[in-house]
C-alpha positions in Angstrom: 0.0 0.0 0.0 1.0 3.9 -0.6 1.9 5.9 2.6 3.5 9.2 3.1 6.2 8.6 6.2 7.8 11.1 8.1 11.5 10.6 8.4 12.0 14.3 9.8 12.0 18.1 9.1 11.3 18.9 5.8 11.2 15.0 4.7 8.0 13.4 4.0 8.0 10.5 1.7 5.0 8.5 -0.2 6.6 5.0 -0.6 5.2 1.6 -0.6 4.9 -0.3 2.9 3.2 -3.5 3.5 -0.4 -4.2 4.2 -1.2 -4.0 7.7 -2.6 -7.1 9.6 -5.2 -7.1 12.4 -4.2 -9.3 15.4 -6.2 -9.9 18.4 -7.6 -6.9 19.7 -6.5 -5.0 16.6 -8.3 -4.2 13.5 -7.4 -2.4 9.9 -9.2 0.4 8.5 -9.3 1.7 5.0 -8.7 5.4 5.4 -11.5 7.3 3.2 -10.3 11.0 4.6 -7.7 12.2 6.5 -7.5 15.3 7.6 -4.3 17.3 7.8 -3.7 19.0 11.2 -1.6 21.9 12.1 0.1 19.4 14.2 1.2 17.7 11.3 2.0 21.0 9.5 4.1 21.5 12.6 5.8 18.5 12.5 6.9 18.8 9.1 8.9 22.1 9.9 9.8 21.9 12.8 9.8 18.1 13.7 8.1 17.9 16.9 7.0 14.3 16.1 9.7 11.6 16.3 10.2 10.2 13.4 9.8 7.8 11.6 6.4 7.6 11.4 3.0 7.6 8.8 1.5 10.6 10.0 -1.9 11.3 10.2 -4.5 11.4 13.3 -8.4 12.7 11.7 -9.1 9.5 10.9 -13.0 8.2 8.9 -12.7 5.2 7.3 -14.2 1.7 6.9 -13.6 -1.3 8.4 -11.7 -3.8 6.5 -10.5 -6.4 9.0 -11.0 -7.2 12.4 -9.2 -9.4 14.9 -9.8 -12.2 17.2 -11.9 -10.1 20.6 -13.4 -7.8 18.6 -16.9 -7.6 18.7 -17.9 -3.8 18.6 -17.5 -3.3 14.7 -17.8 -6.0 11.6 -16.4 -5.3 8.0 -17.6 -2.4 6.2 -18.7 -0.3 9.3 -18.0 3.3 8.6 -16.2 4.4 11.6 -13.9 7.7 13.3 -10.7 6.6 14.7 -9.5 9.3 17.1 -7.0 9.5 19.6 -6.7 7.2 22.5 -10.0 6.9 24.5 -9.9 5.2 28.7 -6.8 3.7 29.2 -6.1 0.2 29.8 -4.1 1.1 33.3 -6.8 3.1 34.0 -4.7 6.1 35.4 -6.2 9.4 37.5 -7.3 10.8 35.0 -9.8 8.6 33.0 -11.3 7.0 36.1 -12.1 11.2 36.5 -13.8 10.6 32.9 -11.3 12.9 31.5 -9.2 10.7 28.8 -8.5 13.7 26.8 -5.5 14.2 29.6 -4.4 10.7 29.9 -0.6 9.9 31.3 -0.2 7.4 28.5 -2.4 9.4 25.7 -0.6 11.0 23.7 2.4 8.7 22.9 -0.7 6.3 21.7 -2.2 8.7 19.3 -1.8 6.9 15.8 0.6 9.3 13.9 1.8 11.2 16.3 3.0 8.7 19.0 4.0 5.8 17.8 1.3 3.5 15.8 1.3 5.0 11.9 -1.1 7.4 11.1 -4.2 7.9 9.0 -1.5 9.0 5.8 -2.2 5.9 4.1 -4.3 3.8 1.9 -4.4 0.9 5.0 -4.1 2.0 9.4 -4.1 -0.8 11.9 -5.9 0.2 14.9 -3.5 -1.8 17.8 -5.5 -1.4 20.5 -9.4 -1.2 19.4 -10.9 -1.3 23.3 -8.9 1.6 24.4 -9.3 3.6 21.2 -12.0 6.6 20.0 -13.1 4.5 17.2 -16.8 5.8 16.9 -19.7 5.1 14.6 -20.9 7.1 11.8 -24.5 7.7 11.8 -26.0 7.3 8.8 -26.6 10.4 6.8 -23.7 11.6 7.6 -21.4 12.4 5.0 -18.0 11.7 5.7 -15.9 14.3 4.9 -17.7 16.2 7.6 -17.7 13.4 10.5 -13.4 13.5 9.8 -13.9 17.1 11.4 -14.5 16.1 14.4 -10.8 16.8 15.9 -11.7 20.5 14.7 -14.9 20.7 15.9 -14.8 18.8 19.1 -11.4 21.1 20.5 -14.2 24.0 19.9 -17.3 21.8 21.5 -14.8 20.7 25.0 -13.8 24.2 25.5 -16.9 25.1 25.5 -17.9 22.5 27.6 -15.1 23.4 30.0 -16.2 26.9 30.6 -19.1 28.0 32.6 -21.0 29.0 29.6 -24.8 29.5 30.1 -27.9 30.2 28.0 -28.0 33.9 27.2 -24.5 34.5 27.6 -22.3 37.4 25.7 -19.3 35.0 23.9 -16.2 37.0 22.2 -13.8 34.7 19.7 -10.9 35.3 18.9 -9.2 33.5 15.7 -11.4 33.0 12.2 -10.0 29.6 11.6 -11.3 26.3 11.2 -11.5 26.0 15.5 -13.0 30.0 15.8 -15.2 29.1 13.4 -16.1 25.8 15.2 -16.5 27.9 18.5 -19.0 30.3 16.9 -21.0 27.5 15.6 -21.4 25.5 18.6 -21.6 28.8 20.8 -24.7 29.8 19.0 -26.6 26.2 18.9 -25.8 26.8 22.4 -27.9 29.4 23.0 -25.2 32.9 23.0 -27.0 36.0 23.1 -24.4 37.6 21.1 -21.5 36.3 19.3 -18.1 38.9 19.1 -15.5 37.5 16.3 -11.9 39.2 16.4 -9.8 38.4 13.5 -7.5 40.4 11.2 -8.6 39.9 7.6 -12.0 41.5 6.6 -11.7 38.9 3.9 -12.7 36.6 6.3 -15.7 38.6 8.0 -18.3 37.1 5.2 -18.0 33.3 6.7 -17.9 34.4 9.9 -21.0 35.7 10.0 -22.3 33.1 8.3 -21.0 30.4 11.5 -23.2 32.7 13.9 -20.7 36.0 14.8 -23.5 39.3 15.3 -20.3 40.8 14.7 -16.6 41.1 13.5 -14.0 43.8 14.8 -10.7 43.4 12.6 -8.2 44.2 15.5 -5.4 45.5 13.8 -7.2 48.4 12.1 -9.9 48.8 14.8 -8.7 51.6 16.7 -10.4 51.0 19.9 -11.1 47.4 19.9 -12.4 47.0 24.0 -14.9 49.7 23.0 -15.7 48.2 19.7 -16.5 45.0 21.9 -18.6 46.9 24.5 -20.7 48.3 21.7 -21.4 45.4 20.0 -22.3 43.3 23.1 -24.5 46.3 24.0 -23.0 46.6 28.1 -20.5 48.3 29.7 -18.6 45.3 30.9 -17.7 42.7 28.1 -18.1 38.9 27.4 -19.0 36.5 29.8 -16.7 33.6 28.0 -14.2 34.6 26.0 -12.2 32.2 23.5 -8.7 32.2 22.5 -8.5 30.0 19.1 -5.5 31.5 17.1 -2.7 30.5 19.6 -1.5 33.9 19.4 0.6 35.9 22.4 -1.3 39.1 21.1 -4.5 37.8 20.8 -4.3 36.0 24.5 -3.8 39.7 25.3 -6.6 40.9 23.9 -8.7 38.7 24.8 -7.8 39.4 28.6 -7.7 43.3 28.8 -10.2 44.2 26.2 -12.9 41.3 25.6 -13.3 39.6 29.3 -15.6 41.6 32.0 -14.3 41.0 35.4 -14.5 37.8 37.3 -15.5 36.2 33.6 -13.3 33.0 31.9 -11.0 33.3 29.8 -10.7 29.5 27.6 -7.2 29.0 26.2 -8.5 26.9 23.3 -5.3 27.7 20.7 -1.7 26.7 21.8 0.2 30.0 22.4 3.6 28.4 21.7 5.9 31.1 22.3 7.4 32.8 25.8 4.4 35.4 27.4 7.0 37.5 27.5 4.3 40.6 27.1 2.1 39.6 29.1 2.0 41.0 33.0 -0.5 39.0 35.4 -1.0 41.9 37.4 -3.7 43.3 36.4 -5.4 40.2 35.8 -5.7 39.1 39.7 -7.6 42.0 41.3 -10.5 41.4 38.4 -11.0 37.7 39.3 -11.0 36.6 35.4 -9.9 32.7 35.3 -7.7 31.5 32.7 -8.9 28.0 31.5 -6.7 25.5 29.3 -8.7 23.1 27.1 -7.1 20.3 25.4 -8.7 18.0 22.5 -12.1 16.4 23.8 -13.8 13.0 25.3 -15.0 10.3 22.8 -18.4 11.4 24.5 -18.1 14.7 22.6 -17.3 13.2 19.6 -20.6 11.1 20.0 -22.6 14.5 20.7 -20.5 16.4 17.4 -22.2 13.5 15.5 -25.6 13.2 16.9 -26.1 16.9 16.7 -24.0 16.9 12.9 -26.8 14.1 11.9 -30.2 16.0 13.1 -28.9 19.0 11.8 -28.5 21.6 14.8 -24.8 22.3 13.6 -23.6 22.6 10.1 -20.2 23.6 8.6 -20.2 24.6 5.3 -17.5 25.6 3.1 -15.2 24.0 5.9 -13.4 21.7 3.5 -11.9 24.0 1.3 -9.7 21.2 -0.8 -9.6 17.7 -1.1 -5.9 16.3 -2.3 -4.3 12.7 -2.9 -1.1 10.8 -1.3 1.2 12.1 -3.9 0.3 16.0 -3.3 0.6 15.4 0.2 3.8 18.1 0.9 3.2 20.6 -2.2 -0.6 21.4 -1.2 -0.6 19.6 2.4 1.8 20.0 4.8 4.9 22.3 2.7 1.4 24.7 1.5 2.3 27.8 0.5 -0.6 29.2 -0.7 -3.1 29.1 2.2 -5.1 32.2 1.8 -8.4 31.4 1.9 -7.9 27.9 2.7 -9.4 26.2 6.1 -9.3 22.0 6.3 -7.3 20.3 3.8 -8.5 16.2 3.9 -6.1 13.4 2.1 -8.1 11.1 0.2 -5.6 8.1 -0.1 -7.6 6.3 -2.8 -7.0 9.8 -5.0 
C-alpha cells in the first residue's frame, strides 16, 4: 500500500509499505479522509513528532478487517478513529472521565506517538478497546464526521467553561477552531457572538457560523470599546475564547474582551514565551484562565448526533480535497493558504 512517512524536518515520503494485519484486539481500517492537522504541519517544519512515522491522526474510514476479541464493529462499518479513549491502566485521569489528559495518551495517538497514522491507503488500529473508534450515523457524510478533531477542541472548551444560555461570547481567531467555536456557541444558546480576526476577507464566513459581529483588531482603533458596543453593556463577554494560539490575541482577549470575574478558555496553543504579558492586572478582576485540550470520545458522540439532526452545520469547511502524492506541495509544505481552512487526504486519489 501507498503511505507518506515522516523521516523528519522537511522529509515526508510516499513509498510503498506492507499491508497492515489485524491481530487480536486490533483491526485495519481503509482510510476514506484524513484530515491534515496543524500538528502535522508543525511536524513537518519543525519536527516535533519523532520520526519515523506515517502521520496522520483525523481519521473516517471503513472497516476492512477485524481481529480475534473484537466484537464492537464487523467489515464495512463506517467508523472515526481518534486519539486514545480510557486507558487500559486506567490512570487518575480517565477514572475522573477525563481521557483527553491521559498519562499514557498521547504517545498512543496513531501518527503522532507511535502507531502510523491515517496518511495511508491501510491503518491498523492496535488497541481497538482503548481507542476513540466511533460510529458514523447514517446520513452523515464523511468528509464532515473526519472534522471532528476540529470541531470537538471548539465543542470541550466550551464544555469546560461556565458558559450558560444567554451568555455574551467573544472569539478570537477565524480559523477552522473559531469558526467551530461560533457554531457550537450559537446552537448553544449565545445572546451575542463577538468574532476578532485580522482579515476583513474573512468577515463574510464568519458571520455566516453565527458571529453578530466582527472587529478586525489591527485596524480597529479602539477594539475593547468596539467589543462593549457590540455586546451592547459596559462590561464585556462573559466567555471569551482564544483560538488563534497567538501571544497578542491572549492579550486581547484578557484586557479588552473579558468583564471582570468572567473565563477566559485557552483553546489555541500559544507556543511562544508570554514575554508581554504582565498577570498583574489580571488578579484583582478575578478573570480565570482555563486551558482546554482536545475532547472525550463522549463529545465526539454528541458532534455526530447533533451533525446528523442537523443543529450544527459547517459549510465551506473543506476548502480542498488532495491525494497521497500532493501530500507536501498542497498539504503539509502549503504555501498558498489564503483562503484555505481543512485540507483532507483522500488516499484512494
Amino acid at each position: 500500500m501507498k503511505a507518506a512517512v515522516f523521516y523528519g524536518a522537511g522529509d515526508l515520503r510516499v513509498e510503498e509499505r506492507p499491508m497492515p494485519k489485524a491481530g487480536p484486539g486490533q483491526m485495519v481500517v481503509k482510510i476514506d479522509y484524513c484530515g491534515i492537522c496543524g500538528t502535522d504541519v508543525e511536524a513537518y517544519q519543525h519536527e516535533i513528532v519523532k520520526p519515523v512515522i506515517v502521520l496522520g491522526h483525523e481519521n473516517v474510514g471503513t472497516v476492512y478487517q477485524v481481529g480475534e476479541g473484537v466484537t464492537r464493529f464487523k467489515v464495512g462499518d463506517k467508523v472515526l478513529c481518534g486519539p486514545p479513549s480510557y486507558c487500559k491502566e486506567n490512570c487518575t485521569y480517565c477514572r475522573e472521565g477525563r481521557p483527553n489528559i491521559c498519562a499514557y495518551g498521547f504517545p498512543r495517538t496513531n501518527g503522532i506517538g507511535g502507531p502510523d497514522g491515517g496518511y495511508a491507503e491501510y491503518m491498523l488500529v492496535g488497541d481497538v478497546e482503548h481507542t476513540m473508534i466511533i460510529p458514523v450515523p447514517d446520513g452523515v457524510d464523511e468528509k464532515d464526521a473526519v472534522l471532528f478533531d476540529v470541531i470537538c477542541v471548539s465543542l470541550h472548551a466550551l464544555r469546560r467553561s461556565n458558559f450558560k444560555f444567554g451568555d455574551n461570547v467573544v472569539i478570537s481567531g477565524g480559523g477552522p477552531i473559531g469558526l467551530a467555536a461560533i457554531q457550537i456557541a450559537k446552537a448553544a444558546g449565545a445572546r451575542r457572538i463577538v468574532a476578532l480576526e485580522t482579515d476583513d476577507a474573512k468577515f463574510p464566513r464568519l458571520k455566516e457560523y453565527g458571529a453578530d459581529y466582527c472587529i478586525n483588531v489591527r485596524t480597529c482603533q479602539d477594539v475593547g470599546g468596539e467589543i462593549r458596543k457590540a455586546l451592547g453593556n459596559e462590561d464585556g463577554a462573559d466567555v471569551t475564547l482564544e483560538c488563534s494560539g497567538r501571544q497578542e490575541s491572549l492579550i486581547t482577549c484578557i484586557f479588552q474582551a473579558a468583564k471582570n470575574g468572567s473565563q477566559v478558555i485557552l483553546v489555541g496553543i500559544v507556543g511562544e514565551p508570554l514575554s508581554q504579558l504582565s498577570l498583574a492586572p489580571v488578579i484583582p478582576r478575578e478573570i480565570d484562565l482555563i486551558s482546554s485540550f482536545v475532547y472525550t470520545p463522549e463529545e465526539i458522540e454528541l458532534y455526530l448526533d447533533m451533525l446528523a439532526s442537523g443543529k450544527i452545520r459547517f459549510p465551506g469547511m473543506v476548502t480542498d480535497i488532495i491525494g497521497l502524492d500532493d501530500v507536501v506541495e498542497k498539504g503539509v509544505a502549503r504555501q498558498d493558504r489564503r483562503g484555505q481552512l481543512k485540507i483532507l487526504l483522500d488516499p484512494s486519489m
